[in-house]
N, C-alpha and C positions, 0 to 999 in steps of 0.2 A: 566475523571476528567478535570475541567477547566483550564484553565493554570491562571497563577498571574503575574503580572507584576508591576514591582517594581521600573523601572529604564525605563527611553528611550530608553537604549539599547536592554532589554527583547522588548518593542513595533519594533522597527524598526527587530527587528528579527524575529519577527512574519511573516509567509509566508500573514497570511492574510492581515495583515499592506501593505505590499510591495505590492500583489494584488491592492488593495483600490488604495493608493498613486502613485502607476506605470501606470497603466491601467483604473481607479475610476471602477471598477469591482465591479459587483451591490449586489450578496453575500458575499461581504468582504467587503462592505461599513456597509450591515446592519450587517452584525456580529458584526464590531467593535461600532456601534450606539446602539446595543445591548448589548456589553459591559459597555461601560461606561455610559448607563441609571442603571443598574444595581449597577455600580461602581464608582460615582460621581469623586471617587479622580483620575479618571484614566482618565478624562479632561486636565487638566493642560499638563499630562506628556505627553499626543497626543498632545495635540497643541506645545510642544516644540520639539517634536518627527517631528511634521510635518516643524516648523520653523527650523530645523538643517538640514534636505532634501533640504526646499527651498534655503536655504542659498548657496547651492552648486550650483544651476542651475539659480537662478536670476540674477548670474553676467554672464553668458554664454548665444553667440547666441544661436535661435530657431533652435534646429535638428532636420534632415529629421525624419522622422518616421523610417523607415528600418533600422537608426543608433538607433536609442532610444530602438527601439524593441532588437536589439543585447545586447545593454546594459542591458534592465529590464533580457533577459536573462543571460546575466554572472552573475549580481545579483541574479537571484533566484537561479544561479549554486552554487555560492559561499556561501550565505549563506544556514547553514544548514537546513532542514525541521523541524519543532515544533512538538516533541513524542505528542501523543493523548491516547493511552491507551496501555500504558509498559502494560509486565508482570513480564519484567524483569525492576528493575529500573536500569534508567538512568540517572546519573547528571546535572542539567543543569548547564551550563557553562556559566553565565553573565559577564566576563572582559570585555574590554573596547574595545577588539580588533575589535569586534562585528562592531561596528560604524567604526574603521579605514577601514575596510573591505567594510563596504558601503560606503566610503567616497570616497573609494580608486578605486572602479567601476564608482561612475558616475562621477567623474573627468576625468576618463581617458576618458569616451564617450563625456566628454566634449574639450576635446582634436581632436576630430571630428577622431577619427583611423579609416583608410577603412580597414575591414576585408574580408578576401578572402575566408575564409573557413569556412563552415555550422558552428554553434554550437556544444558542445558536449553535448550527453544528457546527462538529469540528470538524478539521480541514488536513487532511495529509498529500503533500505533492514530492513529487521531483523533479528535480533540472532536467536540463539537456545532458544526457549524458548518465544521467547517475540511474542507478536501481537500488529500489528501497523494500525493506524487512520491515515492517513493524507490528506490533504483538494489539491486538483488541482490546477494549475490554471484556467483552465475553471470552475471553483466551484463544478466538481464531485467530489465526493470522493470516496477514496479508502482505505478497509481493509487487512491488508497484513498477511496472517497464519505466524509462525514461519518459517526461513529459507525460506524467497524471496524474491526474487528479482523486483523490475520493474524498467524501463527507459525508457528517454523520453524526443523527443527534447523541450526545454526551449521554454517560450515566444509566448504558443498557439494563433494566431490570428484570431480574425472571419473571418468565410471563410474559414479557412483554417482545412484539415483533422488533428482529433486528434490523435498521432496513442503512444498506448503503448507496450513494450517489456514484458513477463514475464515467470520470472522462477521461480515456486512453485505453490502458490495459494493464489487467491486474491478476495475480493467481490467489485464489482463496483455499486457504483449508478453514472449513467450518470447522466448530467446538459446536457438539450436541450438548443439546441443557437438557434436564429432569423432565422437563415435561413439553422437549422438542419445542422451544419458540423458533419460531419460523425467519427465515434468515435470505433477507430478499435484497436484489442485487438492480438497481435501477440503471438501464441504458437509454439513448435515445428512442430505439426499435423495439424494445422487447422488456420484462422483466423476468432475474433470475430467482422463483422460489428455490432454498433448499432447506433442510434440517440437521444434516452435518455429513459434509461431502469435498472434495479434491473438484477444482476446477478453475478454468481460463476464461476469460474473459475479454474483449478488445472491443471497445467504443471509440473510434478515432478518423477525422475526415473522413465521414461517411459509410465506414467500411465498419460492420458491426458481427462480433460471430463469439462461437461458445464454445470448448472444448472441454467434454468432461470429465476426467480420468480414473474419479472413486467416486461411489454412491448415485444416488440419483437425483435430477433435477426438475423442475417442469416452468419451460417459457412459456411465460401470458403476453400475449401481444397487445399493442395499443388497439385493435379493433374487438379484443375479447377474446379472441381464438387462444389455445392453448395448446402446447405441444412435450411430449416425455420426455427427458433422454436417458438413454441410458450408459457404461460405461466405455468409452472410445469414441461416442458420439460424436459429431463436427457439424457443429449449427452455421449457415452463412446466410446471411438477406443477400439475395439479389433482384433487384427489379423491386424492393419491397417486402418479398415474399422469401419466407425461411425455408431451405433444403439443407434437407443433411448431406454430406460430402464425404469422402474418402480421405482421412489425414492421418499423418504420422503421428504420436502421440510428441517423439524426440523432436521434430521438426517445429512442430506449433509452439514448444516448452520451451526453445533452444536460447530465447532472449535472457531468461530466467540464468543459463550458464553464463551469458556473457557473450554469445553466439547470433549472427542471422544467417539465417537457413533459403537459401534461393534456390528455384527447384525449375528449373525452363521458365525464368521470370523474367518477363521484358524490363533493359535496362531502368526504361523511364519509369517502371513501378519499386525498381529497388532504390530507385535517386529520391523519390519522392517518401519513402522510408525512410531513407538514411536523414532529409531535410527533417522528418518529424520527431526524430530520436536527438538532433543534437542543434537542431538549431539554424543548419546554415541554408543557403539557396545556391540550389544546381543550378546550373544552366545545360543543356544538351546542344552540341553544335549545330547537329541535323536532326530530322525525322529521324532516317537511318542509324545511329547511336540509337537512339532512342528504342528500336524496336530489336536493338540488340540481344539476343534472348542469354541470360547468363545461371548459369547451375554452381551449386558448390556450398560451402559453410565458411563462414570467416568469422574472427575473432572480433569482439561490437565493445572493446573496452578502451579505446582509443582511437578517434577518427583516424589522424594520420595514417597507422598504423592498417585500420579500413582501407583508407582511401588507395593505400599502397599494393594491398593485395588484391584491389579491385583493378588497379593500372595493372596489374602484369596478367589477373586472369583475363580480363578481357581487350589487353595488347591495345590500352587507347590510350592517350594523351592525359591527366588528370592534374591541373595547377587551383593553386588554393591563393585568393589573401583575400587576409581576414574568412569574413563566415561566406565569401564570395565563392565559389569551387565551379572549374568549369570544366567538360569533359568534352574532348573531340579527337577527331583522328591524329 
């Protein structure tokens, strides 16, 4: 959904605003040219959006780059990232503090502070439950399954390698730079090089795998080994050791709709799913449940709703209270 902006505050909160205005970053300039061709009245509140920015750095000398870059990053730290597609809603919180907070960054950088120590990165997650959009600052972007995590030092600069953390699972479309900085994707098992590329990713209780769908990629392993892939590819560790596999491209993506995709999967491995997407704890009555084998695609945008079309495909008993859910005959 698009976002609305209403106030100066909502604009200067905008990651892509702060993109644009910090760095004139070329797909945050046309996003927001893009906006307001669309939204005439949202003219005005940019150009005062942009005249309440300049106001702070017109009466201060010219700083170095390396102090500006520190700065644009504690801003992007501080202020929050812009939700892109809840599933869970989430309030937005327009008060005013929004602006003291960016007031309150580039003044200090105006204050010329030498910092001694790297940045800390920043940090993008989601609940149980939700799946999240959000836009880089190199302008890739990235979609985040329920329950993950990414991070990432602030303030990427050309030239410089982009590297991200992540815990759960995540789809990247890379943004190629001018002179391809390298764009590397850190898991427990493996790291993903690429230069600008479509791909899946899942770090998550032990289960680690890569699905590539544009361009190409190359995993380095923690022992040093290195492996290609190319497009359709399906990386999985088992035992340790990465094999490429046979996978549907729709199948692997399907969380990304709002979707999970169960294909001859024993119950206990869908329960144990469904507990890492939203939070709650199965319980299975027997073994036998358990080794239930169940096929099919259901809708992942509402447990109940889950929980409901999993009781009648697989004709079993399914009671919930609280995050307690038990399933037996």
């Amino acid at each position: 959904m698009e976002h609305t902006f209403s106030t100066i505050e909502d604009i200067i909160a905008d990651e892509a605003f702060q993109a644009w205005y910090l760095t004139g970053h070329e797909v945050a300039r046309v996003t927001w040219q893009q906006r307001m061709e669309a939204d005439p009245a949202l003219v005005p509140l940019v150009k005062e959006a942009q005249a309440c920015m300049d106001a702070l750095a017109i009466r201060e000398k010219e700083l170095p780059q390396d102090r500006l870059a520190l700065a644009e990053a504690r801003l992007m730290r501080n202020l929050p990232a812009t939700p892109a597609t809840p599933v869970v809603a989430m309030q937005r919180r327009t008060s005013r503090w929004w602006w003291a907070a960016a007031a309150a960054v580039l003044l200090a950088a105006s204050l010329v502070v030498i910092f001694n120590k790297p940045t800390d990165p920043s940090t993008l997650q989601t609940a149980y439950g939700e799946i999240r959009k959000q836009l880089l600052p190199d302008g890739s972007t990235v979609m985040l399954n329920a329950n993950s995590e990414i991070s990432y030092q602030g303030g990427w600069k050309t030239g410089n390698t982009r590297e991200i953390w992540l815990k759960g699972e995540a789809f990247f479309h890379v943004a190629k730079t001018p002179n391809k900085a390298k764009f590397i994707v850190h898991t427990d098992r493996f790291d993903v090089e690429v230069t600008g590329t479509q791909f899946n990713v899942m770090n998550r209780a032990g289960k680690t795998n890569v699905m590539l769908t544009e361009g190409s990629v190359t995993l380095h392993m923690k022992d040093g080994r290195a492996l290609q892939m190319k497009p359709g590819d399906f990386v999985e560790f088992d035992d340790l050791q990465p094999s490429i596999k046979t996978a549907k491209e729709e199948n692997v993506l399907a969380w990304k709709d709002k979707k999970l995709y169960f294909e001859k999967t024993p119950l206990r491995i869908a329960a144990k799913q469904i507990e890492e997407l939203y939070g709650v704890k199965i319980t299975l009555a027997s073994k036998q449940i358990g080794d239930k084998i169940i096929s099919g695609i259901v809708m992942n945008d509402n447990l109940d709703a889950l929980l409901q079309a999993l009781e009648a495909a697989t004709e079993l008993h399914i009671s919930q209270h609280n995050d307690e859910i038990l399933i037996q005959e």
